[in-house]
PyMOL Python script that loads the backbone (N, CA, C, O; Angstrom):
from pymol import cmd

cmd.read_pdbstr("""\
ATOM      1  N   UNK A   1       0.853  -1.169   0.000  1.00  0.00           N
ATOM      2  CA  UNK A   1       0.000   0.000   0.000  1.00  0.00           C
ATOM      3  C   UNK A   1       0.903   1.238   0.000  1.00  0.00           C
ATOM      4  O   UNK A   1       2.067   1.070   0.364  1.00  0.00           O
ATOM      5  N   UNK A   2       0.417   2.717  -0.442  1.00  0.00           N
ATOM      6  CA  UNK A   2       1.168   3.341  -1.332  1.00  0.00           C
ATOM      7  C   UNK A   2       0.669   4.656  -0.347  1.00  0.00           C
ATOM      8  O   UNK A   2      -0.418   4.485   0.206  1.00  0.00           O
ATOM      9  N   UNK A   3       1.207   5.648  -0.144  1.00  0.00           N
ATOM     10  CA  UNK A   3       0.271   6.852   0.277  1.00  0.00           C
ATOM     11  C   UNK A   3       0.443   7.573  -1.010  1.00  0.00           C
ATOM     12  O   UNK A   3       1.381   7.749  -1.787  1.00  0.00           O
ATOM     13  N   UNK A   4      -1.319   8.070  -0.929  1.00  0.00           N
ATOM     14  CA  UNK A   4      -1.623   8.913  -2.303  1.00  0.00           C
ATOM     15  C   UNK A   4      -1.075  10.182  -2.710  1.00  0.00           C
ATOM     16  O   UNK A   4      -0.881  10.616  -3.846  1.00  0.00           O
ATOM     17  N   UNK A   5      -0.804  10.834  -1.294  1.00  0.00           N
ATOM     18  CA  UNK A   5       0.129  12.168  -1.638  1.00  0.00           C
ATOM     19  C   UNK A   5       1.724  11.724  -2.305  1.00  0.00           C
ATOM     20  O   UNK A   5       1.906  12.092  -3.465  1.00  0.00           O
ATOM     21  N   UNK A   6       2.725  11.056  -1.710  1.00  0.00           N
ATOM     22  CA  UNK A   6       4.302  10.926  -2.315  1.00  0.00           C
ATOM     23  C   UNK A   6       4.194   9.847  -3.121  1.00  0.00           C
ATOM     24  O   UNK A   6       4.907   9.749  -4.119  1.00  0.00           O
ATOM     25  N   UNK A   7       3.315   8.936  -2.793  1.00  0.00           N
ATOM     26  CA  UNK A   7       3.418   7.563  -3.460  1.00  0.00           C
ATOM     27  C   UNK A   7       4.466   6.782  -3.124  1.00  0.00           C
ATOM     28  O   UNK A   7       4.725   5.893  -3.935  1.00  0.00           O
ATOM     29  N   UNK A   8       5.340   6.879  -1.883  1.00  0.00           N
ATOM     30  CA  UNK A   8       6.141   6.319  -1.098  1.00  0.00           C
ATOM     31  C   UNK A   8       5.261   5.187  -0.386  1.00  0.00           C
ATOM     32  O   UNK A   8       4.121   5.482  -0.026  1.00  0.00           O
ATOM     33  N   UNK A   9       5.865   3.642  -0.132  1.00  0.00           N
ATOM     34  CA  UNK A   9       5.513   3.080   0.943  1.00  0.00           C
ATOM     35  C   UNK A   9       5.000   3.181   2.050  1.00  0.00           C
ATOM     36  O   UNK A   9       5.605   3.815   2.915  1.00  0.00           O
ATOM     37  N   UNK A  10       3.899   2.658   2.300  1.00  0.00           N
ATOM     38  CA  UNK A  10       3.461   3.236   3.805  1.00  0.00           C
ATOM     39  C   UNK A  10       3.990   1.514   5.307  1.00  0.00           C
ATOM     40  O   UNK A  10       3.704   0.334   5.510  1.00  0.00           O
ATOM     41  N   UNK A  11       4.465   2.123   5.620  1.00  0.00           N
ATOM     42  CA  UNK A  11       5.080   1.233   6.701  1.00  0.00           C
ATOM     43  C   UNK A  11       4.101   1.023   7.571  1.00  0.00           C
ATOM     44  O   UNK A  11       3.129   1.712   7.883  1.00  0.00           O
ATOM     45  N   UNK A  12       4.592  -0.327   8.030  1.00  0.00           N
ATOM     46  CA  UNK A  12       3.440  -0.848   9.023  1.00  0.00           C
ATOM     47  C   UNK A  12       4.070  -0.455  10.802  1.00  0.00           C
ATOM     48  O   UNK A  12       3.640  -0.905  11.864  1.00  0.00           O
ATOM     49  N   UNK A  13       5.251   0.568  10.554  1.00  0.00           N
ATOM     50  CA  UNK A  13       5.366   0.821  12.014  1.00  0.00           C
ATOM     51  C   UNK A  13       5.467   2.319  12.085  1.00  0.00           C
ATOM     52  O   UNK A  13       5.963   2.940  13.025  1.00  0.00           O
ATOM     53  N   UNK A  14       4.863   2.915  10.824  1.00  0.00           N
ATOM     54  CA  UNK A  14       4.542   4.302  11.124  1.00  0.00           C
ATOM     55  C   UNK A  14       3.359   4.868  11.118  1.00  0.00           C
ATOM     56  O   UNK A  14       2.368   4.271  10.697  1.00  0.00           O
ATOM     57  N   UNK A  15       3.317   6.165  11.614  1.00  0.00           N
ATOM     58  CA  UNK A  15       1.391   6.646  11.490  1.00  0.00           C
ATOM     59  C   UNK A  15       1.315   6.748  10.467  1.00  0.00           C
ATOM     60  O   UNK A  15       2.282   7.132   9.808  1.00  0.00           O
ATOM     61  N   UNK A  16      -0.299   6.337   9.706  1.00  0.00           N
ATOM     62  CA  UNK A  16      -0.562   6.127   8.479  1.00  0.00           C
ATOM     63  C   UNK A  16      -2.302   6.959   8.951  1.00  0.00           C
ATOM     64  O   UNK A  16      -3.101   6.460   9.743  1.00  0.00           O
ATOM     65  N   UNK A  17      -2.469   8.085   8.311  1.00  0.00           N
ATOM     66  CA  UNK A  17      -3.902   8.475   8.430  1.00  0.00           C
ATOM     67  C   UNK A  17      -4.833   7.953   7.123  1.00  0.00           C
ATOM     68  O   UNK A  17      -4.536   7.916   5.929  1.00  0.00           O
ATOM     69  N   UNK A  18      -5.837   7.639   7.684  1.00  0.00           N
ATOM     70  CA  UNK A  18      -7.012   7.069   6.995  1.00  0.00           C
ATOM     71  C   UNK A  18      -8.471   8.219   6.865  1.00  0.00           C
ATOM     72  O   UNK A  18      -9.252   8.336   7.809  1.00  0.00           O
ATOM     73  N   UNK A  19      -8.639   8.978   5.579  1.00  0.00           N
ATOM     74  CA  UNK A  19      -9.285   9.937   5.756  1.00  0.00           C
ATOM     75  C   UNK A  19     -10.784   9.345   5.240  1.00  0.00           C
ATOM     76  O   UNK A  19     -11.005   8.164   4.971  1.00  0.00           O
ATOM     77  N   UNK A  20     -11.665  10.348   5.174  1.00  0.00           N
ATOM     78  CA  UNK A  20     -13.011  10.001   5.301  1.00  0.00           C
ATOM     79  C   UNK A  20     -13.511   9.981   3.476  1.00  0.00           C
ATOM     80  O   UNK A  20     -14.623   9.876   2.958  1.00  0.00           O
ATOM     81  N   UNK A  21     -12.214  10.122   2.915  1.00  0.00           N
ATOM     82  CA  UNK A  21     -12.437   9.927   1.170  1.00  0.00           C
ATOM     83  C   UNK A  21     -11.961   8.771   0.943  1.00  0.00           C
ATOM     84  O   UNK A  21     -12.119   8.432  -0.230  1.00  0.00           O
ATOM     85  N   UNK A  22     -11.329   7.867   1.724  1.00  0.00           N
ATOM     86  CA  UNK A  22     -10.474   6.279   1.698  1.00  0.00           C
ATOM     87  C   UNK A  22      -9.277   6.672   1.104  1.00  0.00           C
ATOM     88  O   UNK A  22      -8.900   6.007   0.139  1.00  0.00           O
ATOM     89  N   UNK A  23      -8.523   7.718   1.518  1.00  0.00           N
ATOM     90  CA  UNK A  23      -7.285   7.729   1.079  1.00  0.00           C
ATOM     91  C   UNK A  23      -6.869   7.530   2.169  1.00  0.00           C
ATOM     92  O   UNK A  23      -7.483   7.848   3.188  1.00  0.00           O
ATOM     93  N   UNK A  24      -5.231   6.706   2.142  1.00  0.00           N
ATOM     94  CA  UNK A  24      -4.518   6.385   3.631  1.00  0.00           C
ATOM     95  C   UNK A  24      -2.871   7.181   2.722  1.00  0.00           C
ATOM     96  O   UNK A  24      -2.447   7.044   1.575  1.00  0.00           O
ATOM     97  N   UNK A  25      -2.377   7.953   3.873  1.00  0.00           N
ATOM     98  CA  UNK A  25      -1.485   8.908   3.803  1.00  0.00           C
ATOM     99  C   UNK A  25      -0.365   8.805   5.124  1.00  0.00           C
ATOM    100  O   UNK A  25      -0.513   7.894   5.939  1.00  0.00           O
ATOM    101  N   UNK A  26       0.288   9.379   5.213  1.00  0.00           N
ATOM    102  CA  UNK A  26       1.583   9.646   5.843  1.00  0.00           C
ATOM    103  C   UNK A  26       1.155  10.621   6.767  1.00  0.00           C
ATOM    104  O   UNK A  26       0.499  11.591   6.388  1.00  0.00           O
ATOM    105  N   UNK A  27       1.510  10.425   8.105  1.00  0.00           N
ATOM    106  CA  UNK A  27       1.285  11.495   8.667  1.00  0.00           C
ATOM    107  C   UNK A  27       1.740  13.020   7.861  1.00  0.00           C
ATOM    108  O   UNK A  27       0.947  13.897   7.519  1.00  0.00           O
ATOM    109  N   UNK A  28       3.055  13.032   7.703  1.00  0.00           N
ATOM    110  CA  UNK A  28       3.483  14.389   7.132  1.00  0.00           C
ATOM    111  C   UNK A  28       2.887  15.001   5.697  1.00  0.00           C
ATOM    112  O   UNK A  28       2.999  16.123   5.203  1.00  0.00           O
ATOM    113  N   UNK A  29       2.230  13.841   5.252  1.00  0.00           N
ATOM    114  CA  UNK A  29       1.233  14.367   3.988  1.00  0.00           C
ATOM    115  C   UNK A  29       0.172  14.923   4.229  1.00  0.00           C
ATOM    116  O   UNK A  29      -0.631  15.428   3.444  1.00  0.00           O
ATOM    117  N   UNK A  30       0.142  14.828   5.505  1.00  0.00           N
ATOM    118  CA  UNK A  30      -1.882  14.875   5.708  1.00  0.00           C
ATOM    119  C   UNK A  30      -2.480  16.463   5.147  1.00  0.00           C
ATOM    120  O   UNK A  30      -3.491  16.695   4.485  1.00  0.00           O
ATOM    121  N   UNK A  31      -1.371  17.488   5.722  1.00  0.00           N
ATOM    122  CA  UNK A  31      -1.296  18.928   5.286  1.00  0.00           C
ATOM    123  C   UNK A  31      -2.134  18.561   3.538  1.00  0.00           C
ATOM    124  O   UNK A  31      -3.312  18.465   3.196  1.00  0.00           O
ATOM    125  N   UNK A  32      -0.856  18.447   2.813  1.00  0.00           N
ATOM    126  CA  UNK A  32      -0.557  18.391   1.652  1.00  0.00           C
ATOM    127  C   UNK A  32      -2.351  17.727   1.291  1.00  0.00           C
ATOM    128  O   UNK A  32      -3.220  18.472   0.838  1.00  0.00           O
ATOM    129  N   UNK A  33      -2.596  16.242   1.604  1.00  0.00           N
ATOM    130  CA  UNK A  33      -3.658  15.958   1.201  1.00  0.00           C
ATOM    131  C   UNK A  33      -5.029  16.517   1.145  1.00  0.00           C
ATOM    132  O   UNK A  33      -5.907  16.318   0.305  1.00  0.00           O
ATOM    133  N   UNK A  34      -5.037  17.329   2.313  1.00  0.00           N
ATOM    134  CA  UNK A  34      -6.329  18.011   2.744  1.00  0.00           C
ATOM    135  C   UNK A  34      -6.103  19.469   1.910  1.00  0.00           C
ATOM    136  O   UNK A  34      -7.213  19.958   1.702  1.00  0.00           O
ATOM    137  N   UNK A  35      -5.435  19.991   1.575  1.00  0.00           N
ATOM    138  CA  UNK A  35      -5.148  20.940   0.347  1.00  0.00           C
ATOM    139  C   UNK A  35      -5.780  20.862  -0.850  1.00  0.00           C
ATOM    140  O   UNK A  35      -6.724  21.521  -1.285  1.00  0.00           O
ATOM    141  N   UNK A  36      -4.965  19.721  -1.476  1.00  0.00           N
ATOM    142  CA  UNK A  36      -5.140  19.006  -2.709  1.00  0.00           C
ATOM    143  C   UNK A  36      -6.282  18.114  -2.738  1.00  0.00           C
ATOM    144  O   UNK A  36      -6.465  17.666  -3.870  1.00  0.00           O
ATOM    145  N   UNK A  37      -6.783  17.868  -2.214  1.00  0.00           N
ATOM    146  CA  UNK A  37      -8.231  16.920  -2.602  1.00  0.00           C
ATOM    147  C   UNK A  37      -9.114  17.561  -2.032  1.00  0.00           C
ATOM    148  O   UNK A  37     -10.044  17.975  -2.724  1.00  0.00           O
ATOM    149  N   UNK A  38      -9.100  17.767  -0.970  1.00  0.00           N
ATOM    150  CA  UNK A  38     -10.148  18.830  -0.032  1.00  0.00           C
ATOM    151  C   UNK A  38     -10.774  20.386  -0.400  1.00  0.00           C
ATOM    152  O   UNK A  38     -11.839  20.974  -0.209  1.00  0.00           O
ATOM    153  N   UNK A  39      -9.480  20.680  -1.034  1.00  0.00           N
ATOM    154  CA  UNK A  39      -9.516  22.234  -1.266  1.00  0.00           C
ATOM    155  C   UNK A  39     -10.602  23.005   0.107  1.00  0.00           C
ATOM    156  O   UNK A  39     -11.799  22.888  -0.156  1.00  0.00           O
ATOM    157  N   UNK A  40     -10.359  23.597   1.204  1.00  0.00           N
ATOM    158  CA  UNK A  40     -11.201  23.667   1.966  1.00  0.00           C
ATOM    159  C   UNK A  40     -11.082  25.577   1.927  1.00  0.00           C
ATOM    160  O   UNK A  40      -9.980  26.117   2.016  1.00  0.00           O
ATOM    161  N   UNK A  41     -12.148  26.250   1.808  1.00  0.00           N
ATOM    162  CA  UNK A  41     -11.736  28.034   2.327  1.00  0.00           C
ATOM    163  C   UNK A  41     -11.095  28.417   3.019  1.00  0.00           C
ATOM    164  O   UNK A  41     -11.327  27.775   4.044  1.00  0.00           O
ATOM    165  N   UNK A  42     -10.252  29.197   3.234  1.00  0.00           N
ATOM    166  CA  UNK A  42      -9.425  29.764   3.988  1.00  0.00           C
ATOM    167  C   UNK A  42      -8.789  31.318   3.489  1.00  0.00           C
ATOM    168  O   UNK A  42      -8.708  31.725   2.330  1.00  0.00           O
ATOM    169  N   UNK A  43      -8.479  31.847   4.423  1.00  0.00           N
ATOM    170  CA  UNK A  43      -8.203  33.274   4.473  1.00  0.00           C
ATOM    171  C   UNK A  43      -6.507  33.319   4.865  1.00  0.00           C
ATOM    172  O   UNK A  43      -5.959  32.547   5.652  1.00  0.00           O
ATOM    173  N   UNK A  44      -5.959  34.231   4.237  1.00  0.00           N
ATOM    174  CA  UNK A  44      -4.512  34.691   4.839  1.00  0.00           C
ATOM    175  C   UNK A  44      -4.677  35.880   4.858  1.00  0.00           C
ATOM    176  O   UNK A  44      -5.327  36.597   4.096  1.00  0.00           O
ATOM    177  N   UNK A  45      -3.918  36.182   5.986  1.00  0.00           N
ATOM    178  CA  UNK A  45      -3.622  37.715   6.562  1.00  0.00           C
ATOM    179  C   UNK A  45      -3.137  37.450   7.742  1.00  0.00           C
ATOM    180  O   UNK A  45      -2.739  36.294   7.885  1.00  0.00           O
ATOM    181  N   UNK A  46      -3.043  38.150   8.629  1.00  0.00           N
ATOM    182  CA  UNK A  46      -2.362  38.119  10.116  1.00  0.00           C
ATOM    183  C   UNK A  46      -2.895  38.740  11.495  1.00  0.00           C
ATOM    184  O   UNK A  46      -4.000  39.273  11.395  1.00  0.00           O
ATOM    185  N   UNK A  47      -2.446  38.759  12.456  1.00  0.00           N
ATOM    186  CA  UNK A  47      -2.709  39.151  13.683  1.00  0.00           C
ATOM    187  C   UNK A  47      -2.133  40.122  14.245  1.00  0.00           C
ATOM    188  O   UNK A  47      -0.918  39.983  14.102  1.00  0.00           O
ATOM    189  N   UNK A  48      -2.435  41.226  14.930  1.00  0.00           N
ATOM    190  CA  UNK A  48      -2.207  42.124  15.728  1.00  0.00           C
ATOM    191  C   UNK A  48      -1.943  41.791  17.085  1.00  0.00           C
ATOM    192  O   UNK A  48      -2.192  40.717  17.633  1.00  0.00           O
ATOM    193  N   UNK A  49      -1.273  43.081  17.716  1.00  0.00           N
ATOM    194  CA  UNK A  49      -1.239  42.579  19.140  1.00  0.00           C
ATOM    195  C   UNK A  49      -2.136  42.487  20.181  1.00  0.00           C
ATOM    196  O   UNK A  49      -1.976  42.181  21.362  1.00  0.00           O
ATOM    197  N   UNK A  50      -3.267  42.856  19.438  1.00  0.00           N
ATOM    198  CA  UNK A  50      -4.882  42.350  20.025  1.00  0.00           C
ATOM    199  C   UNK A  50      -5.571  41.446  19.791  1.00  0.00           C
ATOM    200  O   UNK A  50      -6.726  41.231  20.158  1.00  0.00           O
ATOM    201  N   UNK A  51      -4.739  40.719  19.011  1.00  0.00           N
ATOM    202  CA  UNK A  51      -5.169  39.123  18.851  1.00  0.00           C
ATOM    203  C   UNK A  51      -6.276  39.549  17.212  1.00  0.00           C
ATOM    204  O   UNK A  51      -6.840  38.594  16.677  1.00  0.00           O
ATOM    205  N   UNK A  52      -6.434  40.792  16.674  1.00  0.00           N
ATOM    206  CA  UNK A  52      -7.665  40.955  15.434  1.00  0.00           C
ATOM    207  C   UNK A  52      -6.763  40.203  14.206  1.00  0.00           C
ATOM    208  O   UNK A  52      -5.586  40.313  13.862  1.00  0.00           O
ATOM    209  N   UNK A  53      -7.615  39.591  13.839  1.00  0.00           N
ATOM    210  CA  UNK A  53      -6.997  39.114  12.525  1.00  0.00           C
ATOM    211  C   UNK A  53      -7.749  40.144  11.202  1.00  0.00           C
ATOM    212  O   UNK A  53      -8.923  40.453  10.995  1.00  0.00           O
ATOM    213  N   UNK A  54      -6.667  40.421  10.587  1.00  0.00           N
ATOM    214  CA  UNK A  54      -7.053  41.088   9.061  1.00  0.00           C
ATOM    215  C   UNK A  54      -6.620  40.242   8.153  1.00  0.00           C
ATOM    216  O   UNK A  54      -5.581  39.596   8.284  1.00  0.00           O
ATOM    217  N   UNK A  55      -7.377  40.180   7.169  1.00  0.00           N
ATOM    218  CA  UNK A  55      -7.557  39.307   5.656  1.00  0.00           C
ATOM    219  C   UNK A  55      -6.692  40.114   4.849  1.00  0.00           C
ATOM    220  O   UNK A  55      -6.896  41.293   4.560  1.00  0.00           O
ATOM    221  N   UNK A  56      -5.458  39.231   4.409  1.00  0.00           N
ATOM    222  CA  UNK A  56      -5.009  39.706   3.145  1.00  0.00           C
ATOM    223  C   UNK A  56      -5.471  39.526   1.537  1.00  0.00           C
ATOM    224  O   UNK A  56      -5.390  40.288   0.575  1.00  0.00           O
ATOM    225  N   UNK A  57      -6.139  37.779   1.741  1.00  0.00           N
ATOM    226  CA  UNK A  57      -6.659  37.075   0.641  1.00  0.00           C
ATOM    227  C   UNK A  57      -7.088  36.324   1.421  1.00  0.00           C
ATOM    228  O   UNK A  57      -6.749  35.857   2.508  1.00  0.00           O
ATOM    229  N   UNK A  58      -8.301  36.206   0.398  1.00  0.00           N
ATOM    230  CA  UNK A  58      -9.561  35.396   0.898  1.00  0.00           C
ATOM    231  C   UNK A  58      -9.689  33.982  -0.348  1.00  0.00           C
ATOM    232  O   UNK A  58     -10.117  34.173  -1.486  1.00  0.00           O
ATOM    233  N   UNK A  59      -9.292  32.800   0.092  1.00  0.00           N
ATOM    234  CA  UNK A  59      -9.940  32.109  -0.891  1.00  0.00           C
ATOM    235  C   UNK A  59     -11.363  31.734  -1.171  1.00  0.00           C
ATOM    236  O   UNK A  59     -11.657  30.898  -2.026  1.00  0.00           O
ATOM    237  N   UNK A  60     -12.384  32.470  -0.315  1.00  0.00           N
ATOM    238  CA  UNK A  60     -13.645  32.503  -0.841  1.00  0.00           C
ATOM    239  C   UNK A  60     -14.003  33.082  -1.977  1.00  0.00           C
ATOM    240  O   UNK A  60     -14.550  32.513  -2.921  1.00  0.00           O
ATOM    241  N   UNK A  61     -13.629  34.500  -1.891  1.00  0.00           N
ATOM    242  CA  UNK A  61     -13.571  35.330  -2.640  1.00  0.00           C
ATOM    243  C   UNK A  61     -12.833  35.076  -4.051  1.00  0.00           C
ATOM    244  O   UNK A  61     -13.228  35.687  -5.043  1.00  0.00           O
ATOM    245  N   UNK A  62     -12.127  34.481  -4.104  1.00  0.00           N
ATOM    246  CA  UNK A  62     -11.785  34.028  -5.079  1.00  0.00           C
ATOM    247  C   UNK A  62     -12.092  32.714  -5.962  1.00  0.00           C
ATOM    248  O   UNK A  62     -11.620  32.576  -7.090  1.00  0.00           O
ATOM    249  N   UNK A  63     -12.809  31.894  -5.430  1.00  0.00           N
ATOM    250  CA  UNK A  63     -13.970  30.964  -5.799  1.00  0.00           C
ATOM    251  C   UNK A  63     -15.221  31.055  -6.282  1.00  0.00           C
ATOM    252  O   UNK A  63     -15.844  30.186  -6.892  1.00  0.00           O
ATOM    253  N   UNK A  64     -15.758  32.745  -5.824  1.00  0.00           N
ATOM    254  CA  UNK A  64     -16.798  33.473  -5.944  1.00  0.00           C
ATOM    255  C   UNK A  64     -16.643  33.997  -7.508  1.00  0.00           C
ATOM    256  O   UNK A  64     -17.215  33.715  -8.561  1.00  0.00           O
ATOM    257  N   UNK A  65     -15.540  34.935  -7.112  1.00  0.00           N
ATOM    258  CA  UNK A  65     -15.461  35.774  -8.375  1.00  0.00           C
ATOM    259  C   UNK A  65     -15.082  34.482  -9.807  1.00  0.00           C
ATOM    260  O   UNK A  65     -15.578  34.248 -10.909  1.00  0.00           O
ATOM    261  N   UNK A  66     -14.163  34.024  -9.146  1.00  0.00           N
ATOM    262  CA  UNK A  66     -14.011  32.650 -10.641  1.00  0.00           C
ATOM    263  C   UNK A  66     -15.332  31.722 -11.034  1.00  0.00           C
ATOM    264  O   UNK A  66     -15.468  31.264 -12.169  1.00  0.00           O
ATOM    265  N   UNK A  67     -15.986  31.568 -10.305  1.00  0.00           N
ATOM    266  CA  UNK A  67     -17.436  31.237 -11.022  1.00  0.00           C
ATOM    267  C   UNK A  67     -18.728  32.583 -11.938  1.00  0.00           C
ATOM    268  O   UNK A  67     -19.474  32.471 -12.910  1.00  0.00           O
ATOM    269  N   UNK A  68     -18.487  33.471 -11.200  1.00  0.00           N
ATOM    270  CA  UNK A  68     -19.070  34.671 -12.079  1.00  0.00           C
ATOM    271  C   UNK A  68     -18.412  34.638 -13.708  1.00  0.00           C
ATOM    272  O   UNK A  68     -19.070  34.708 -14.746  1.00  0.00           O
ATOM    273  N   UNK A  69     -17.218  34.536 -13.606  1.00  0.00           N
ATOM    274  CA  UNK A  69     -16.243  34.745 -15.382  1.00  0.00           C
ATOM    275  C   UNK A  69     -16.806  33.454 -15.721  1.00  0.00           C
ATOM    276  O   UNK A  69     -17.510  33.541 -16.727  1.00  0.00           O
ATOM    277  N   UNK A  70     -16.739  32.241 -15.215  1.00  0.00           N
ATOM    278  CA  UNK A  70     -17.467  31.619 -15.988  1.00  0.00           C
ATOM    279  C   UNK A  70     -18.743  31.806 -16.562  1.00  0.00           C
ATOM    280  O   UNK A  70     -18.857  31.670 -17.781  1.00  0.00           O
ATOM    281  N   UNK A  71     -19.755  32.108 -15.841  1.00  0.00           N
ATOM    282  CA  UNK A  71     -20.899  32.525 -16.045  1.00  0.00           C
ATOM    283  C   UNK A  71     -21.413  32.988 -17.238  1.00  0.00           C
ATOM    284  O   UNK A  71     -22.580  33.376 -17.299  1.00  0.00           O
ATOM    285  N   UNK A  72     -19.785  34.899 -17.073  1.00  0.00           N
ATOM    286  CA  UNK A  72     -19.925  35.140 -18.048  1.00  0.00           C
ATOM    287  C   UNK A  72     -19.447  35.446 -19.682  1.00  0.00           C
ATOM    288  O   UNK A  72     -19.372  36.467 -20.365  1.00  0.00           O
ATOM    289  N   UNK A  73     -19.151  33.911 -19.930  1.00  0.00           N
ATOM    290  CA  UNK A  73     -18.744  33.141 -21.137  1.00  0.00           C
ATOM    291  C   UNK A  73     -19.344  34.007 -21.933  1.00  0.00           C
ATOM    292  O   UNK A  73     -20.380  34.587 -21.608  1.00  0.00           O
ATOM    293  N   UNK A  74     -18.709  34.181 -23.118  1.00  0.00           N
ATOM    294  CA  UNK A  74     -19.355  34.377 -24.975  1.00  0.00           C
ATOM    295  C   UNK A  74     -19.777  33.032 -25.393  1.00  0.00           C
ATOM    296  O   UNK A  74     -19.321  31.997 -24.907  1.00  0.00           O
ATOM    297  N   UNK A  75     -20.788  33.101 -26.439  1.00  0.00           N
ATOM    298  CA  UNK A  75     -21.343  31.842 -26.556  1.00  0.00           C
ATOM    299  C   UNK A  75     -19.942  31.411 -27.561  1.00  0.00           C
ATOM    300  O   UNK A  75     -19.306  30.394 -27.285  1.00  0.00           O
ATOM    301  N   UNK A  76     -19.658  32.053 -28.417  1.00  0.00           N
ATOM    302  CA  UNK A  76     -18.256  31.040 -28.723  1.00  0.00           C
ATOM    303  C   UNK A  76     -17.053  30.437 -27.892  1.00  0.00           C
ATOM    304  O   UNK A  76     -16.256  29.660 -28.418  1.00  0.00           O
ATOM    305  N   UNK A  77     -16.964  30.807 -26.646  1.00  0.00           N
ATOM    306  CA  UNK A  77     -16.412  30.230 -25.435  1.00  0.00           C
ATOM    307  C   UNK A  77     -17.164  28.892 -25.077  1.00  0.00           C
ATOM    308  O   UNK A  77     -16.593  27.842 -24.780  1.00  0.00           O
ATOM    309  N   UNK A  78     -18.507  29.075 -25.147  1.00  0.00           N
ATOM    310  CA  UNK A  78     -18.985  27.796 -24.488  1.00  0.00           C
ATOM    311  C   UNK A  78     -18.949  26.631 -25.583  1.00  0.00           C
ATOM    312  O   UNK A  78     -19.104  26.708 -26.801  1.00  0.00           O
ATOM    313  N   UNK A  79     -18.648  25.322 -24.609  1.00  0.00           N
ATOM    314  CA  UNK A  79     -18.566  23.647 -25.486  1.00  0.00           C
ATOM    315  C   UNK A  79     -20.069  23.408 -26.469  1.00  0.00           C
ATOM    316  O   UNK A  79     -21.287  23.333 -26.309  1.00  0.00           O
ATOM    317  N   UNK A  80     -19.270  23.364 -27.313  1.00  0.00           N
ATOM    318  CA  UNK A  80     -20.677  22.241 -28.370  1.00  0.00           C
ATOM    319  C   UNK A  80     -20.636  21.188 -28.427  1.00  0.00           C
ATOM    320  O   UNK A  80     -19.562  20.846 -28.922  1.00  0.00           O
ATOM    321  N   UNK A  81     -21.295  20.319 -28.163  1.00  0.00           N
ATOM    322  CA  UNK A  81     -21.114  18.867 -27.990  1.00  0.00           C
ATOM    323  C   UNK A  81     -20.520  18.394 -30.096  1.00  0.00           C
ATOM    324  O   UNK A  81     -20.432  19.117 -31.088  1.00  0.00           O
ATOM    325  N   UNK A  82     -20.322  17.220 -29.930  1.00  0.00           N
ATOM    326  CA  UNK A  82     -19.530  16.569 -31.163  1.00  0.00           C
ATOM    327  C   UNK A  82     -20.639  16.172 -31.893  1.00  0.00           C
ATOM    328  O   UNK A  82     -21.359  15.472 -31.181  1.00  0.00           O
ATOM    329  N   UNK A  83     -21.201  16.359 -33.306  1.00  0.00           N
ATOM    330  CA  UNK A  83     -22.322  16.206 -34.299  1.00  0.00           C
ATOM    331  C   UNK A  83     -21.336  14.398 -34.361  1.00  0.00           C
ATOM    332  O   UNK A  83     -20.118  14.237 -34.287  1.00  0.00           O
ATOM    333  N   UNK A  84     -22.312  13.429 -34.501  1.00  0.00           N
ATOM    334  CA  UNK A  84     -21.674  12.087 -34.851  1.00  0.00           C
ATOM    335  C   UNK A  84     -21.834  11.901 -36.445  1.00  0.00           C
ATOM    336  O   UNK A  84     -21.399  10.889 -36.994  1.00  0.00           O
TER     337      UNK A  84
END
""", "prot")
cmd.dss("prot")
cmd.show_as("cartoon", "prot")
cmd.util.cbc("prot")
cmd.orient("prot")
């Protein structure tokens, strides 16, 4: 058995996580996996010395706006299926 993130061996005397998609991974992949298959929202920016966090980039916002451009396609942009 293989972990899906490196595709390195997974040893039977190391932690091996088992996620809720049936992928089994490396502990140190788990980051990496939940990135890449998960894609989950998240925000970067930072903290003050009052503990406020400010947004530099938002990956909502950017999930948002990239479905609008799709939206708004030219009809010669959009797929025609194949005449047989």
């Amino acid at each position: 058995m293989s972990c899906t993130v490196c595709g390195n061996p997974l040893l039977f005397d190391r932690v091996i996580f088992h996620c809720s998609c049936d992928a089994f991974v490396h502990a140190y992949c788990w980051d990496a996996h939940v990135l890449q298959a998960h894609r989950p929202s998240f925000e970067i920016g930072s903290a003050n010395l009052d503990g406020e966090f400010r947004a530099r980039e938002s990956k909502i916002e950017e999930q948002v706006s990239g479905a609008q451009a799709s939206e708004e396609q030219s009809p010669e942009e959009q797929i025609t299926p194949l005449l047989e």
